[in-house]
N, C-alpha and C positions, 0 to 999 in steps of 0.2 A: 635290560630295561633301563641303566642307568644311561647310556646312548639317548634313548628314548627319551627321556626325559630333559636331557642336554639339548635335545633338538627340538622339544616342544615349549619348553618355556621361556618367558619371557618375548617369544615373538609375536608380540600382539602391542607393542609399544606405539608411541609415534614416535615418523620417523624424523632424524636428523639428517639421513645420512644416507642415499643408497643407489646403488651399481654394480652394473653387471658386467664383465669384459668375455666376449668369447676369447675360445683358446683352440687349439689344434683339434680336432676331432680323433683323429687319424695319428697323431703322435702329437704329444705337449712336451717339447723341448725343457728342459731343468732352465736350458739361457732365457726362456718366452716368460719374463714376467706379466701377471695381472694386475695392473698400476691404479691405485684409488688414493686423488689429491682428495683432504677432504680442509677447510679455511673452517677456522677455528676462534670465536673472537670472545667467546664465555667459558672460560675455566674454572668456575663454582658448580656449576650445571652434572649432574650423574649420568654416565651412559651404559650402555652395554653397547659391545664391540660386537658382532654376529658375521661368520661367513658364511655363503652359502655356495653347493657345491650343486651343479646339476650333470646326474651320467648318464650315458645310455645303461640301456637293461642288458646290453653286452655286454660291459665293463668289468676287467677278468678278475677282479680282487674285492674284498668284502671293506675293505677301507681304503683312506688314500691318506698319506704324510703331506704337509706343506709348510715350507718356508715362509716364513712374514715376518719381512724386513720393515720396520716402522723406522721413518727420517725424522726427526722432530724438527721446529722450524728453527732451532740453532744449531743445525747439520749433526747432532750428536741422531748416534741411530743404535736402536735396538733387535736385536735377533731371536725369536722362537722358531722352535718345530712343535707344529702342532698335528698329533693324529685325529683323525675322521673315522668311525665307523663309519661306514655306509650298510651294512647288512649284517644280518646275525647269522650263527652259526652255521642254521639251514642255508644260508642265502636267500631270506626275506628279508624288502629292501624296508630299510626304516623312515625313508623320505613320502613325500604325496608323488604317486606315481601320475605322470599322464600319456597314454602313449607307450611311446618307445624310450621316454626319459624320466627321471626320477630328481628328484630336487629336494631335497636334505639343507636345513639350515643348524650351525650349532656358534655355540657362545668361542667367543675369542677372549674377551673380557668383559667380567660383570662389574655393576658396577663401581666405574671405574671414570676419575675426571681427565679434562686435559691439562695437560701441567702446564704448561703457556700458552697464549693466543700464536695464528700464525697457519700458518699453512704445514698439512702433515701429509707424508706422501706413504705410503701401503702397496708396498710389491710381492706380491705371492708368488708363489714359485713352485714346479712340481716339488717334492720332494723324495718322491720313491726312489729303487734302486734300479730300474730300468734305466736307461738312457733317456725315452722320451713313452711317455705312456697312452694309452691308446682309451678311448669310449667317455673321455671327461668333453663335457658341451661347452661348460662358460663356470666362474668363479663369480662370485660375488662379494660383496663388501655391505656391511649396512651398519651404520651408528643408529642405535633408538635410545629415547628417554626412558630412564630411570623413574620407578616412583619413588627410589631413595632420594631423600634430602641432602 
């Protein structure tokens, strides 16, 4: 439930900020990143950070790992791994199903400001231990407004 909750809150914001990049269907390379510049000109302002991940309903694993590389705009850059539920123990998907694919969004960062104006660059990256993973559709990226002050 606490997955659940990681994916349902807060996405109801406006947005700042949002993109979608497909990825390999068929295999997502670790080297294939999903690249989100996002220009930056108010660092007072509160966001949340949100990714969102869309699978197919065949996708073999109940979460996915990812890489996200943040550039800030004086080339200094930050590293997380971040896990993903996608499904609970049964294998019910926790995302809005449509179809054949399922779309799961969860927090990256709450809120959370940007430390300088500038242009910021967001490269995700598979992170599992496959080589390259297979049933992921597209990755996404979205900044929204904070009602924090």
């Amino acid at each position: 439930m606490i997955a659940a909750a990681m994916m349902m809150a807060g996405c109801d914001g406006s947005v700042y900020y949002a993109h979608e990049h497909d990825v390999d269907e068929h295999g997502w390379d670790p080297a294939d990143s999903a690249c989100f510049d996002v220009e930056v000109d108010d660092t007072n302002t509160v966001f949340h950070f949100l990714v969102g991940v869309r699978n197919s309903v065949s996708y073999p694993y109940s979460n996915t790992f990812l890489f996200i590389n943040t550039t800030f705009p004086d080339g200094s850059v930050a590293y997380d791994t971040m896990e993903y539920p996608l499904a609970d123990p049964a294998g019910k998907w926790y995302g809005k199903r449509t179809g054949r694919y399922v779309d799961t969004r969860y927090y990256f960062r709450r809120n959370a400001r940007f430390p300088m104006a500038g242009t910021y660059h967001f490269a995700i990256t598979n992170g599992m231990r496959d080589s390259a993973i297979c049933g992921l559709k597209n990755i996404g990226f979205r900044v929204e407004y904070s009602n924090t002050k």
